[in-house]
C-alpha positions in Angstrom: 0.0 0.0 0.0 1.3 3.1 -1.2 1.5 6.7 1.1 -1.9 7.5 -0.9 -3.6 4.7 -0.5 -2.7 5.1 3.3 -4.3 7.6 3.6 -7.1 7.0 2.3 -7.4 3.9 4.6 -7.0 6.1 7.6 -9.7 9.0 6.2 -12.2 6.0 5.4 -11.7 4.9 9.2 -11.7 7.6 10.8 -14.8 8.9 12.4 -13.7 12.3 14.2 -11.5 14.1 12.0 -9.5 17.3 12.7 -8.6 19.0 9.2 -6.4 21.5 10.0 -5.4 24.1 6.7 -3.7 26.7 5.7 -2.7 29.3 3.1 -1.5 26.1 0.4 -5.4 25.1 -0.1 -6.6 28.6 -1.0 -4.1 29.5 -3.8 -6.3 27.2 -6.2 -8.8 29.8 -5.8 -6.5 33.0 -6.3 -5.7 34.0 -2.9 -1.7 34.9 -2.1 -0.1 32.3 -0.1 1.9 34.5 3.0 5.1 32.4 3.8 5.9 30.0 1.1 8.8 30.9 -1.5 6.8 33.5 -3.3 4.8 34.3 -0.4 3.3 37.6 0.7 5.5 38.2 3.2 8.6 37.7 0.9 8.0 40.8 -0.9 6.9 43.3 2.3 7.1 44.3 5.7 3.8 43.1 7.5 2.3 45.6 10.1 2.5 44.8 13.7 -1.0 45.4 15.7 0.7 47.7 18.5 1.9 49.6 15.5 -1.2 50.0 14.0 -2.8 51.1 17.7 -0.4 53.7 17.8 0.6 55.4 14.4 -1.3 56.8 11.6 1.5 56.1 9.1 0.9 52.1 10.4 -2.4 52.0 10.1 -2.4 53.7 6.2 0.1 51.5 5.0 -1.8 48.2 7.0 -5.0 49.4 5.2 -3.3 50.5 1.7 -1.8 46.5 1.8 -5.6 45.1 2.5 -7.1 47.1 -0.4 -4.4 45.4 -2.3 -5.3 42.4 -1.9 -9.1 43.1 -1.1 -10.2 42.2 -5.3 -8.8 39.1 -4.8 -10.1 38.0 -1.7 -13.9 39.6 -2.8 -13.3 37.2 -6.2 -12.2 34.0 -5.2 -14.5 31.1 -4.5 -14.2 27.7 -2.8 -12.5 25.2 -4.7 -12.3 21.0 -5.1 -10.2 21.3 -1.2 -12.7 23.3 0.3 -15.8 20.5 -0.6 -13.8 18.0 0.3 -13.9 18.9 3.3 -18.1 19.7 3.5 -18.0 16.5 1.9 -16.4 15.1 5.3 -18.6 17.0 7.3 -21.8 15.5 5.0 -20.7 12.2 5.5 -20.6 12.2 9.9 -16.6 12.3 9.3 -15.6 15.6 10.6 -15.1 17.0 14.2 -14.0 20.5 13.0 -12.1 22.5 10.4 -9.3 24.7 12.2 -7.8 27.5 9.7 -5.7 29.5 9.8 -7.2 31.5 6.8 -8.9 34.8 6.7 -10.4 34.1 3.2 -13.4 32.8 4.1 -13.8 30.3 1.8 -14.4 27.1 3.9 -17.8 29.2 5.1 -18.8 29.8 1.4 -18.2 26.2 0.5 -20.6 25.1 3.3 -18.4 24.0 6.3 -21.0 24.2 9.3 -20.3 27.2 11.9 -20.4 25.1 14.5 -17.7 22.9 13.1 -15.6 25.9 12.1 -12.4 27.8 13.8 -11.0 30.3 12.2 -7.9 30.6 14.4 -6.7 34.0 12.3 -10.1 35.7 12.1 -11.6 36.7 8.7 -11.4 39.3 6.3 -15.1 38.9 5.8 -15.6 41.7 8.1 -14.1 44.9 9.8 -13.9 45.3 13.9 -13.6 48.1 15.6 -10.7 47.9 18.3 -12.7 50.0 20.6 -16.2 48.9 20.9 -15.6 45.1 19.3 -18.6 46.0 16.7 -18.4 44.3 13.1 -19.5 45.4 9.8 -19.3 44.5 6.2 -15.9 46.1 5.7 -17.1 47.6 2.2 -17.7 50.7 2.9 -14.5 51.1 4.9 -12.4 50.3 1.6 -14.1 52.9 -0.5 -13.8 55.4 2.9 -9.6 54.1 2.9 -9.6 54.4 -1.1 -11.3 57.8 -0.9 -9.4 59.6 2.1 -6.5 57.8 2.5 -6.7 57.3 6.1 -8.4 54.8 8.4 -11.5 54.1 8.5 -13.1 55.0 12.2 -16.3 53.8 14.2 -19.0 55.7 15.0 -17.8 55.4 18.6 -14.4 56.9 17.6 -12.2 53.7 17.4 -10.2 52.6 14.4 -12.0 50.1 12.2 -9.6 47.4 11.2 -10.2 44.0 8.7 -11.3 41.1 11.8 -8.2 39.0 11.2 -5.3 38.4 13.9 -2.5 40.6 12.8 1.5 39.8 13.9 1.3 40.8 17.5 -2.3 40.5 18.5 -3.5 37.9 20.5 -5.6 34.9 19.2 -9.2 34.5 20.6 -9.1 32.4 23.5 -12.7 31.2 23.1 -11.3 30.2 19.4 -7.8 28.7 20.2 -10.0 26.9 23.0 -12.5 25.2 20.7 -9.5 24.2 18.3 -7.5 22.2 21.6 -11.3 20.8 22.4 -11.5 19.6 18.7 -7.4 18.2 18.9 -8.5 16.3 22.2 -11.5 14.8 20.7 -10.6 13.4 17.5 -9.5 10.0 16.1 -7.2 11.9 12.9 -6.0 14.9 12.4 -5.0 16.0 8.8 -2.8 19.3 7.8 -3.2 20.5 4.5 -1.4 23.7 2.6 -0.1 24.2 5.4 4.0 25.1 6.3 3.1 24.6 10.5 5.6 27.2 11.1 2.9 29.3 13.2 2.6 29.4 16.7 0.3 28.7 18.9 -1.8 27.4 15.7 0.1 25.1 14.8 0.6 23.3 18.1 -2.8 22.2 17.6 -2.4 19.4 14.9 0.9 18.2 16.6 -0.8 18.2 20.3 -3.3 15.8 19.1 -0.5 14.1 17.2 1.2 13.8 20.4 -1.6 12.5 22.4 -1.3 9.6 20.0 -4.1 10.5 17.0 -2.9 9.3 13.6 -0.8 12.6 11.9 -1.0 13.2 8.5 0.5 16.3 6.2 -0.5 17.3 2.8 1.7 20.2 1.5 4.0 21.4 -1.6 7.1 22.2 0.3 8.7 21.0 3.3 6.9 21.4 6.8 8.2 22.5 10.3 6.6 18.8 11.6 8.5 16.7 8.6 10.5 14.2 10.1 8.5 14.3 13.6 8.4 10.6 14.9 4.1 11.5 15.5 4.1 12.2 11.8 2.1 9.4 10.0 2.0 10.0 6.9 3.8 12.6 4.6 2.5 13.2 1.4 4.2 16.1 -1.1 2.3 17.7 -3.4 -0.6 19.8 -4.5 -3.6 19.6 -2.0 -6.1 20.1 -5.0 -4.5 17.2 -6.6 -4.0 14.8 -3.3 -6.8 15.6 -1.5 -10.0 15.2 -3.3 -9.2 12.2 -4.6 -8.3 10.6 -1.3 -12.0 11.7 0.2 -13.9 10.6 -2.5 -12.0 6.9 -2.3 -12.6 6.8 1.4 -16.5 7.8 1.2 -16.5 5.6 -1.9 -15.3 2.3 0.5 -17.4 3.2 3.5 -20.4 3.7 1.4 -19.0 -0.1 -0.1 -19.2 -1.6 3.7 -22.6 -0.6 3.9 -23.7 -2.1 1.0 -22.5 -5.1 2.2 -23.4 -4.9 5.8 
Protein backbone atom coordinates (compact mmCIF):
# COMPACT_ATOMS: atom_id res chain seq x y z
CA UNK A 1 0.00 0.00 0.00
CA UNK A 2 1.33 3.10 -1.15
CA UNK A 3 1.54 6.74 1.09
CA UNK A 4 -1.94 7.51 -0.93
CA UNK A 5 -3.62 4.67 -0.46
CA UNK A 6 -2.65 5.08 3.28
CA UNK A 7 -4.28 7.64 3.64
CA UNK A 8 -7.07 7.02 2.34
CA UNK A 9 -7.43 3.90 4.60
CA UNK A 10 -7.02 6.09 7.56
CA UNK A 11 -9.72 8.97 6.20
CA UNK A 12 -12.25 6.02 5.37
CA UNK A 13 -11.72 4.93 9.17
CA UNK A 14 -11.73 7.58 10.78
CA UNK A 15 -14.84 8.88 12.38
CA UNK A 16 -13.70 12.32 14.19
CA UNK A 17 -11.53 14.06 11.95
CA UNK A 18 -9.46 17.25 12.67
CA UNK A 19 -8.60 19.04 9.24
CA UNK A 20 -6.43 21.53 9.99
CA UNK A 21 -5.39 24.08 6.69
CA UNK A 22 -3.71 26.71 5.66
CA UNK A 23 -2.69 29.29 3.06
CA UNK A 24 -1.50 26.07 0.38
CA UNK A 25 -5.42 25.08 -0.05
CA UNK A 26 -6.62 28.57 -1.04
CA UNK A 27 -4.09 29.46 -3.81
CA UNK A 28 -6.28 27.24 -6.22
CA UNK A 29 -8.84 29.79 -5.76
CA UNK A 30 -6.49 32.99 -6.29
CA UNK A 31 -5.65 33.99 -2.92
CA UNK A 32 -1.74 34.88 -2.12
CA UNK A 33 -0.12 32.31 -0.12
CA UNK A 34 1.88 34.46 2.97
CA UNK A 35 5.06 32.38 3.80
CA UNK A 36 5.93 29.95 1.09
CA UNK A 37 8.85 30.89 -1.48
CA UNK A 38 6.76 33.48 -3.33
CA UNK A 39 4.83 34.25 -0.42
CA UNK A 40 3.26 37.60 0.69
CA UNK A 41 5.53 38.25 3.22
CA UNK A 42 8.56 37.68 0.93
CA UNK A 43 7.97 40.84 -0.87
CA UNK A 44 6.88 43.29 2.27
CA UNK A 45 7.15 44.30 5.67
CA UNK A 46 3.82 43.06 7.49
CA UNK A 47 2.34 45.63 10.07
CA UNK A 48 2.55 44.75 13.67
CA UNK A 49 -0.96 45.44 15.66
CA UNK A 50 0.65 47.71 18.47
CA UNK A 51 1.93 49.62 15.54
CA UNK A 52 -1.22 49.96 14.00
CA UNK A 53 -2.82 51.09 17.74
CA UNK A 54 -0.39 53.68 17.81
CA UNK A 55 0.56 55.36 14.42
CA UNK A 56 -1.28 56.79 11.63
CA UNK A 57 1.53 56.06 9.07
CA UNK A 58 0.87 52.12 10.38
CA UNK A 59 -2.44 52.03 10.11
CA UNK A 60 -2.41 53.66 6.22
CA UNK A 61 0.11 51.48 5.03
CA UNK A 62 -1.81 48.24 6.97
CA UNK A 63 -5.02 49.43 5.17
CA UNK A 64 -3.26 50.48 1.68
CA UNK A 65 -1.78 46.55 1.80
CA UNK A 66 -5.60 45.11 2.46
CA UNK A 67 -7.09 47.06 -0.40
CA UNK A 68 -4.43 45.39 -2.34
CA UNK A 69 -5.26 42.41 -1.89
CA UNK A 70 -9.07 43.07 -1.15
CA UNK A 71 -10.24 42.22 -5.33
CA UNK A 72 -8.82 39.10 -4.83
CA UNK A 73 -10.06 38.02 -1.74
CA UNK A 74 -13.87 39.58 -2.81
CA UNK A 75 -13.34 37.22 -6.16
CA UNK A 76 -12.16 33.96 -5.16
CA UNK A 77 -14.49 31.08 -4.52
CA UNK A 78 -14.17 27.66 -2.79
CA UNK A 79 -12.52 25.19 -4.72
CA UNK A 80 -12.27 21.01 -5.07
CA UNK A 81 -10.16 21.30 -1.19
CA UNK A 82 -12.69 23.33 0.30
CA UNK A 83 -15.76 20.47 -0.57
CA UNK A 84 -13.76 18.01 0.27
CA UNK A 85 -13.86 18.93 3.30
CA UNK A 86 -18.09 19.71 3.51
CA UNK A 87 -17.95 16.46 1.93
CA UNK A 88 -16.40 15.14 5.28
CA UNK A 89 -18.63 16.99 7.34
CA UNK A 90 -21.78 15.55 4.99
CA UNK A 91 -20.67 12.22 5.54
CA UNK A 92 -20.63 12.22 9.92
CA UNK A 93 -16.63 12.27 9.28
CA UNK A 94 -15.64 15.61 10.59
CA UNK A 95 -15.13 17.04 14.24
CA UNK A 96 -13.96 20.54 13.04
CA UNK A 97 -12.09 22.49 10.37
CA UNK A 98 -9.32 24.67 12.25
CA UNK A 99 -7.80 27.47 9.71
CA UNK A 100 -5.72 29.49 9.77
CA UNK A 101 -7.22 31.46 6.83
CA UNK A 102 -8.92 34.80 6.67
CA UNK A 103 -10.43 34.13 3.23
CA UNK A 104 -13.43 32.78 4.07
CA UNK A 105 -13.84 30.30 1.78
CA UNK A 106 -14.41 27.08 3.91
CA UNK A 107 -17.81 29.18 5.09
CA UNK A 108 -18.81 29.81 1.39
CA UNK A 109 -18.23 26.21 0.52
CA UNK A 110 -20.55 25.15 3.31
CA UNK A 111 -18.43 23.97 6.32
CA UNK A 112 -21.01 24.21 9.32
CA UNK A 113 -20.30 27.22 11.87
CA UNK A 114 -20.43 25.12 14.50
CA UNK A 115 -17.74 22.85 13.05
CA UNK A 116 -15.64 25.94 12.08
CA UNK A 117 -12.38 27.76 13.78
CA UNK A 118 -11.01 30.25 12.18
CA UNK A 119 -7.93 30.59 14.43
CA UNK A 120 -6.72 33.95 12.28
CA UNK A 121 -10.09 35.69 12.12
CA UNK A 122 -11.65 36.66 8.71
CA UNK A 123 -11.44 39.35 6.25
CA UNK A 124 -15.12 38.90 5.84
CA UNK A 125 -15.59 41.69 8.15
CA UNK A 126 -14.10 44.89 9.78
CA UNK A 127 -13.93 45.32 13.88
CA UNK A 128 -13.64 48.09 15.62
CA UNK A 129 -10.74 47.87 18.30
CA UNK A 130 -12.68 50.05 20.63
CA UNK A 131 -16.21 48.88 20.94
CA UNK A 132 -15.56 45.12 19.30
CA UNK A 133 -18.62 46.02 16.68
CA UNK A 134 -18.38 44.28 13.15
CA UNK A 135 -19.50 45.39 9.83
CA UNK A 136 -19.34 44.48 6.20
CA UNK A 137 -15.91 46.07 5.68
CA UNK A 138 -17.10 47.65 2.17
CA UNK A 139 -17.74 50.70 2.87
CA UNK A 140 -14.52 51.09 4.91
CA UNK A 141 -12.41 50.27 1.60
CA UNK A 142 -14.07 52.85 -0.46
CA UNK A 143 -13.84 55.40 2.87
CA UNK A 144 -9.63 54.11 2.86
CA UNK A 145 -9.60 54.39 -1.09
CA UNK A 146 -11.30 57.85 -0.87
CA UNK A 147 -9.42 59.60 2.09
CA UNK A 148 -6.46 57.82 2.48
CA UNK A 149 -6.66 57.28 6.07
CA UNK A 150 -8.40 54.83 8.44
CA UNK A 151 -11.45 54.13 8.50
CA UNK A 152 -13.13 55.00 12.17
CA UNK A 153 -16.26 53.82 14.18
CA UNK A 154 -18.97 55.69 14.99
CA UNK A 155 -17.84 55.43 18.56
CA UNK A 156 -14.37 56.86 17.61
CA UNK A 157 -12.19 53.68 17.42
CA UNK A 158 -10.25 52.57 14.37
CA UNK A 159 -11.96 50.12 12.23
CA UNK A 160 -9.65 47.36 11.25
CA UNK A 161 -10.19 43.96 8.75
CA UNK A 162 -11.29 41.10 11.82
CA UNK A 163 -8.18 38.96 11.18
CA UNK A 164 -5.29 38.43 13.87
CA UNK A 165 -2.48 40.62 12.77
CA UNK A 166 1.49 39.76 13.91
CA UNK A 167 1.34 40.79 17.54
CA UNK A 168 -2.31 40.49 18.47
CA UNK A 169 -3.51 37.88 20.54
CA UNK A 170 -5.59 34.93 19.24
CA UNK A 171 -9.21 34.48 20.56
CA UNK A 172 -9.11 32.39 23.52
CA UNK A 173 -12.68 31.20 23.05
CA UNK A 174 -11.33 30.20 19.41
CA UNK A 175 -7.82 28.72 20.20
CA UNK A 176 -9.99 26.88 23.02
CA UNK A 177 -12.54 25.25 20.65
CA UNK A 178 -9.54 24.22 18.33
CA UNK A 179 -7.50 22.17 21.59
CA UNK A 180 -11.26 20.84 22.40
CA UNK A 181 -11.54 19.60 18.69
CA UNK A 182 -7.44 18.19 18.88
CA UNK A 183 -8.50 16.34 22.17
CA UNK A 184 -11.51 14.83 20.70
CA UNK A 185 -10.57 13.44 17.49
CA UNK A 186 -9.48 10.00 16.06
CA UNK A 187 -7.22 11.89 12.86
CA UNK A 188 -5.99 14.88 12.45
CA UNK A 189 -5.02 16.03 8.79
CA UNK A 190 -2.83 19.25 7.83
CA UNK A 191 -3.21 20.52 4.52
CA UNK A 192 -1.39 23.65 2.59
CA UNK A 193 -0.08 24.22 5.42
CA UNK A 194 4.04 25.15 6.28
CA UNK A 195 3.08 24.58 10.47
CA UNK A 196 5.64 27.15 11.07
CA UNK A 197 2.93 29.28 13.24
CA UNK A 198 2.63 29.35 16.75
CA UNK A 199 0.32 28.66 18.92
CA UNK A 200 -1.79 27.35 15.67
CA UNK A 201 0.09 25.14 14.78
CA UNK A 202 0.63 23.31 18.07
CA UNK A 203 -2.80 22.17 17.64
CA UNK A 204 -2.40 19.37 14.86
CA UNK A 205 0.89 18.17 16.64
CA UNK A 206 -0.82 18.19 20.27
CA UNK A 207 -3.33 15.79 19.09
CA UNK A 208 -0.50 14.12 17.15
CA UNK A 209 1.23 13.84 20.44
CA UNK A 210 -1.62 12.45 22.45
CA UNK A 211 -1.28 9.56 20.02
CA UNK A 212 -4.06 10.50 17.01
CA UNK A 213 -2.91 9.32 13.58
CA UNK A 214 -0.77 12.65 11.93
CA UNK A 215 -1.03 13.16 8.50
CA UNK A 216 0.48 16.28 6.19
CA UNK A 217 -0.45 17.35 2.85
CA UNK A 218 1.70 20.20 1.46
CA UNK A 219 3.99 21.38 -1.63
CA UNK A 220 7.14 22.22 0.25
CA UNK A 221 8.71 20.97 3.32
CA UNK A 222 6.93 21.41 6.82
CA UNK A 223 8.18 22.47 10.29
CA UNK A 224 6.61 18.85 11.56
CA UNK A 225 8.47 16.73 8.60
CA UNK A 226 10.50 14.21 10.13
CA UNK A 227 8.50 14.29 13.59
CA UNK A 228 8.37 10.64 14.91
CA UNK A 229 4.12 11.54 15.52
CA UNK A 230 4.09 12.19 11.76
CA UNK A 231 2.10 9.36 9.98
CA UNK A 232 1.97 9.97 6.92
CA UNK A 233 3.77 12.58 4.61
CA UNK A 234 2.48 13.23 1.37
CA UNK A 235 4.17 16.13 -1.11
CA UNK A 236 2.35 17.73 -3.42
CA UNK A 237 -0.65 19.85 -4.54
CA UNK A 238 -3.59 19.63 -2.00
CA UNK A 239 -6.14 20.10 -4.98
CA UNK A 240 -4.49 17.19 -6.62
CA UNK A 241 -4.05 14.84 -3.28
CA UNK A 242 -6.83 15.60 -1.45
CA UNK A 243 -10.05 15.16 -3.30
CA UNK A 244 -9.17 12.21 -4.57
CA UNK A 245 -8.30 10.64 -1.26
CA UNK A 246 -11.96 11.75 0.17
CA UNK A 247 -13.87 10.60 -2.54
CA UNK A 248 -11.95 6.86 -2.33
CA UNK A 249 -12.59 6.82 1.39
CA UNK A 250 -16.46 7.85 1.19
CA UNK A 251 -16.46 5.62 -1.88
CA UNK A 252 -15.25 2.26 0.48
CA UNK A 253 -17.41 3.23 3.48
CA UNK A 254 -20.45 3.68 1.40
CA UNK A 255 -19.05 -0.07 -0.13
CA UNK A 256 -19.21 -1.63 3.67
CA UNK A 257 -22.57 -0.62 3.94
CA UNK A 258 -23.72 -2.11 0.98
CA UNK A 259 -22.49 -5.08 2.20
CA UNK A 260 -23.45 -4.92 5.83
Amino acid sequence: MDEAQRFSAALAAASRILVFSGAGISTPSGIPDFRGPQGVWKKREPVYYQDFMRSEASRVDYWDYKLEGWPAFSAARPNAVHQAVVDLERAGKLVAVVTQNVDGLHSMAGTSSDKLVELHGTNALVECQGCGKRTHPRESYEFFERERSCPRCGCGGCLKPATISFGQELNGDDLDRACGAAATCDLVVSLGSTLSVEPAASVPLGAARSGKPYFIVNSGETAHDGSPCVRGRLDGRVEEIFPPAVALALAAGSDEEIGH
